[in-house]
C-alpha positions in Angstrom: 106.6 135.5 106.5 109.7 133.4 105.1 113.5 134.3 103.7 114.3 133.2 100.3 116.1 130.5 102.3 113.5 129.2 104.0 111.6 128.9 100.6 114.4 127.0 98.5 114.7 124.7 101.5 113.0 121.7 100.0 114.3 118.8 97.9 116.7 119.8 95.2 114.4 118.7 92.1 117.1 116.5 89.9 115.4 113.4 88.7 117.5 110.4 87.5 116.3 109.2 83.6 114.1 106.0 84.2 115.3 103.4 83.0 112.4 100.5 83.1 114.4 98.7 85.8 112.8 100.6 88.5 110.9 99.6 91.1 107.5 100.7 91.8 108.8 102.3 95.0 112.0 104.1 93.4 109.4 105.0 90.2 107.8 106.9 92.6 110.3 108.5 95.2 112.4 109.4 92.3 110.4 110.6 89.3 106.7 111.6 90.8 108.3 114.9 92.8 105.7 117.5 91.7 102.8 118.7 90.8 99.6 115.3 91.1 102.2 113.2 90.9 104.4 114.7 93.7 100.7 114.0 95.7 100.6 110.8 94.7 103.9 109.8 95.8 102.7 111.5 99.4 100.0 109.5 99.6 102.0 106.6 98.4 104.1 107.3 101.4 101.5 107.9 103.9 100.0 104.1 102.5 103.4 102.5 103.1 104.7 104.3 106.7 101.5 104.8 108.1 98.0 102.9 106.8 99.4 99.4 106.9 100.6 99.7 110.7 98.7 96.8 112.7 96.7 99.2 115.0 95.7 101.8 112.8 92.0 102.8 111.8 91.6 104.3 108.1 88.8 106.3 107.0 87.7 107.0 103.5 86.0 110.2 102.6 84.2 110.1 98.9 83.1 113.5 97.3 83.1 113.8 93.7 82.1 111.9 90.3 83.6 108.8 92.1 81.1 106.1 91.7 79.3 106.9 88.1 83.0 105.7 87.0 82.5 102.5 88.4 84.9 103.1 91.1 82.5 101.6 93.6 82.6 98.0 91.9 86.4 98.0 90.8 88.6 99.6 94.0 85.8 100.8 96.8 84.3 97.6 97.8 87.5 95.4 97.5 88.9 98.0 99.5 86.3 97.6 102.1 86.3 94.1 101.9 89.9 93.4 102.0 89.9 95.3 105.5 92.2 98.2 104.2 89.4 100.9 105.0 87.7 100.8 108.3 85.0 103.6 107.6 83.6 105.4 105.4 82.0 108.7 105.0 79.8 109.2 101.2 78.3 112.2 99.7 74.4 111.1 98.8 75.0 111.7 95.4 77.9 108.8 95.3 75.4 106.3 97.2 72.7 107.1 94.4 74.8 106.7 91.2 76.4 103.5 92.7 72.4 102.1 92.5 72.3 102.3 89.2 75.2 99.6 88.7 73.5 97.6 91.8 70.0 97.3 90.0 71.9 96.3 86.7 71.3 99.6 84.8 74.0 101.0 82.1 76.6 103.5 82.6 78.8 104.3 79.4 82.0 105.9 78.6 81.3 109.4 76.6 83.3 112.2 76.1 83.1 116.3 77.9 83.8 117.9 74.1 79.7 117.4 73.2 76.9 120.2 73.4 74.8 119.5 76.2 71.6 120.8 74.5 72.4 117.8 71.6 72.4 115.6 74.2 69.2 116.7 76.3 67.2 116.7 73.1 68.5 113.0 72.9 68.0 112.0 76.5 71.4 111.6 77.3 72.8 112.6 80.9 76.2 113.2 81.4 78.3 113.6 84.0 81.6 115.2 82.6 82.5 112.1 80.1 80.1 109.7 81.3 76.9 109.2 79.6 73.4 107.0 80.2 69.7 107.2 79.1 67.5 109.6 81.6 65.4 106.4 82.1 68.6 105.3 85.0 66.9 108.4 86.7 63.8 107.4 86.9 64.3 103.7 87.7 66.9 104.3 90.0 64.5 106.5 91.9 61.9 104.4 91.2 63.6 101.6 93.2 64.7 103.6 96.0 61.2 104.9 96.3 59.9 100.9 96.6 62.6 100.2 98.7 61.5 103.3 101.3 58.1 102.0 101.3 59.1 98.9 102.8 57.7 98.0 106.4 61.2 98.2 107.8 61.4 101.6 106.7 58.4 103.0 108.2 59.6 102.8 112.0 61.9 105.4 113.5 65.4 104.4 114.7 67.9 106.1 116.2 71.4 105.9 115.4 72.5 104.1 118.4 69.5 101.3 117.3 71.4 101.0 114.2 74.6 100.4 114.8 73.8 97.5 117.5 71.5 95.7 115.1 74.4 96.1 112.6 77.1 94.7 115.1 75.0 91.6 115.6 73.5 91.3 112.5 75.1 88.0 110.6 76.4 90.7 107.9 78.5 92.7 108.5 77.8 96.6 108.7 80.0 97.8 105.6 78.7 99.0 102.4 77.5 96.4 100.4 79.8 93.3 101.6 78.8 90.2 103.3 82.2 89.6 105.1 83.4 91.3 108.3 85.3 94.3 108.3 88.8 94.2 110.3 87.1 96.2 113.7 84.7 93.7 113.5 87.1 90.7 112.9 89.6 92.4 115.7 86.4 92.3 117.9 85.4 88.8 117.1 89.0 87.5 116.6 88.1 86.4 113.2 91.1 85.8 111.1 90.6 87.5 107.4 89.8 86.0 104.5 91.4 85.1 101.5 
């Protein structure tokens, strides 16, 4: 158990006024000190000292509502692709609901202040204050239950199987992305793209 001391030890909080000369960097070392945005500016600092050393692998862990927001399209992939994310790890649920933009089916903006009864009698699934037509269920599942039935997905494999037909497949192994990830480029000594 701590003294007082040890528990006013931290940063005096005692922001300077913005003044719209800031920097992005001084915006967020001198006004985000608390609360979400006191963990953004952590993770803002763990980005800038840390993630963009040269020999450093970054992993991505996804839980949560990410993709029905269309996170997958907008930041995940050109994350991936860019080579700032070396692995990821994805709840099923994120994988499913990022089909449903990949096989061209409708996602909308909605709101969470609605009765959910209103909207089942309506067909209308949300997922806080994103809305689409129970039909992206059923063709979503639809499509991953053609896709299972495919020969290639009647054999077993085993994970070590996988990952060397991956390596030397002519795509690379990432989520959705035709171009090599940075292990594979460091491995190849492929210079990135772009």
């Amino acid at each position: 158990m701590g003294s007082r001391k040890d528990y006013l030890r931290g940063q005096r909080i005692d922001p300077r006024p913005i003044t719209g000369r800031e920097s992005v960097a001084e915006l967020v070392d001198n006004a985000f000190l608390a609360y979400n945005a006191g963990r953004l500016s952590e993770a803002c600092r763990l980005y800038a000292e840390r993630m963009l050393e040269d020999d450093v692998t970054v992993g991505m862990s996804l839980t949560g509502a990410m993709t029905p927001a269309g996170l997958g399209m907008s930041t995940i992939i050109p994350l991936l692709e860019a080579g700032f994310v070396d692995w990821m790890v994805s709840t099923g649920a994120n994988l499913y609901h990022d089909a449903h933009f990949g096989i061209g089916l409708e996602m909308h903006r909605g709101t969470p202040f609605i009765d959910d009864v209103e909207l089942r009698e309506e067909g209308v699934v949300r997922i806080y204050d994103i809305f689409f037509d129970y039909d992206v269920l059923l063709s979503t599942d639809r499509f991953v239950r053609e896709v299972s039935a495919r020969p290639e997905f009647q054999r077993p494999t085993s994970r070590s199987a996988r990952r060397r037909s991956d390596c030397r497949a002519s795509r690379c192994c990432r989520w959705r992305t035709a171009a090599p990830c940075r292990s594979t480029r460091r491995r190849r000594a492929i210079p990135p793209s772009g």
